[in-house]
N, C-alpha and C positions, 0 to 999 in steps of 0.2 A: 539736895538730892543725895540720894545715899547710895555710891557706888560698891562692886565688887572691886577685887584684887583682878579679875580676870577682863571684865568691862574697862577699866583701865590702861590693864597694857596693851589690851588692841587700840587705844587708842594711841593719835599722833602727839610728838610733842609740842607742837603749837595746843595744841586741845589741854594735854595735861598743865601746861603754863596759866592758859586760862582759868584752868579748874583753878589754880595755885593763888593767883589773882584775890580769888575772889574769899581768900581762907585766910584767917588773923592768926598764925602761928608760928613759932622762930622757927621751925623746921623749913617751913615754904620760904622763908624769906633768903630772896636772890634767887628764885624757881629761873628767873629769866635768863640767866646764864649758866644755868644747867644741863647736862644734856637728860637723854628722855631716862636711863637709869636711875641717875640718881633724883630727879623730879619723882618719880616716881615712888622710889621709897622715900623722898619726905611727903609727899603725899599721904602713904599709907601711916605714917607716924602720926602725922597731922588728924588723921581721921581716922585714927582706931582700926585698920584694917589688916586683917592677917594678911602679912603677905604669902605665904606659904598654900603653894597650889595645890589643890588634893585634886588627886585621880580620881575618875570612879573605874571599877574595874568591876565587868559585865563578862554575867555567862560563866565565873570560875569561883572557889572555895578561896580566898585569899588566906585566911587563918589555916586551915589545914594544910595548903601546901607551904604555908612558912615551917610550920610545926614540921613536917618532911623533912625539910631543906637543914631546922637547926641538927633534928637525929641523925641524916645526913654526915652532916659537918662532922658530927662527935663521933661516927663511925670511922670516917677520913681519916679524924687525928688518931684514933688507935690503931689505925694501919699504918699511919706512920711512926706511932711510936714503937711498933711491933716493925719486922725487919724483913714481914713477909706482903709483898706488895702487890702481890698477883691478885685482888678485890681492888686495885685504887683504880683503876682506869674506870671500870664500870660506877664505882660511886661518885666520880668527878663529872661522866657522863651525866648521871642524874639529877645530878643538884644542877649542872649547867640545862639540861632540856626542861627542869622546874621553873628553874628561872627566866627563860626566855617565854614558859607559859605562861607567867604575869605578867610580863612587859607588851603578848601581843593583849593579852587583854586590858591593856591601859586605855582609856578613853581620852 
């Protein structure tokens, strides 16, 4: 059967053990004195599985408010390389209320 990275780690570690069981590969071998972390990525080694969880993120432009956030940044660094600071409250403002607008739209 052919799991996700995400079907997996909800599961328990008695489950992933068993999954481990039943897989011919040095990574899984000694699953039984593993705890569920590290069973888990040898599992995923074992069976080609990305472990790396992708978001979906719903409802927002993710590329355009990165593209923001880098112009942003580069705006930042030349107020701070310039000696006049009276803009930096407002542009640290803004890349911080960008960034919490991706993180609520994290699924």
């Amino acid at each position: 059967m052919a799991y996700t990275y995400h079907e997996l780690k909800e599961k328990t570690v008695a489950d992933l053990r068993e999954i481990a069981k039943g897989i011919e590969h040095e990574a899984v071998e000694g699953a039984t004195q593993m705890n569920k972390d590290h069973v888990l990525k040898a599992l995923c080694t074992a069976l080609g599985i990305d472990m790396h969880e992708h978001h979906q993120v719903v409802g927002i432009d993710k590329v355009a408010i990165k593209t923001k956030i880098r112009e942003l940044k580069k705006k930042r660094d030349e107020i701070l390389v310039s000696q006049d600071r009276s803009q930096l409250h407002g542009v640290l403002r803004h890349i911080h209320s960008l960034k919490r607008t991706m993180r609520r739209a994290m699924v």
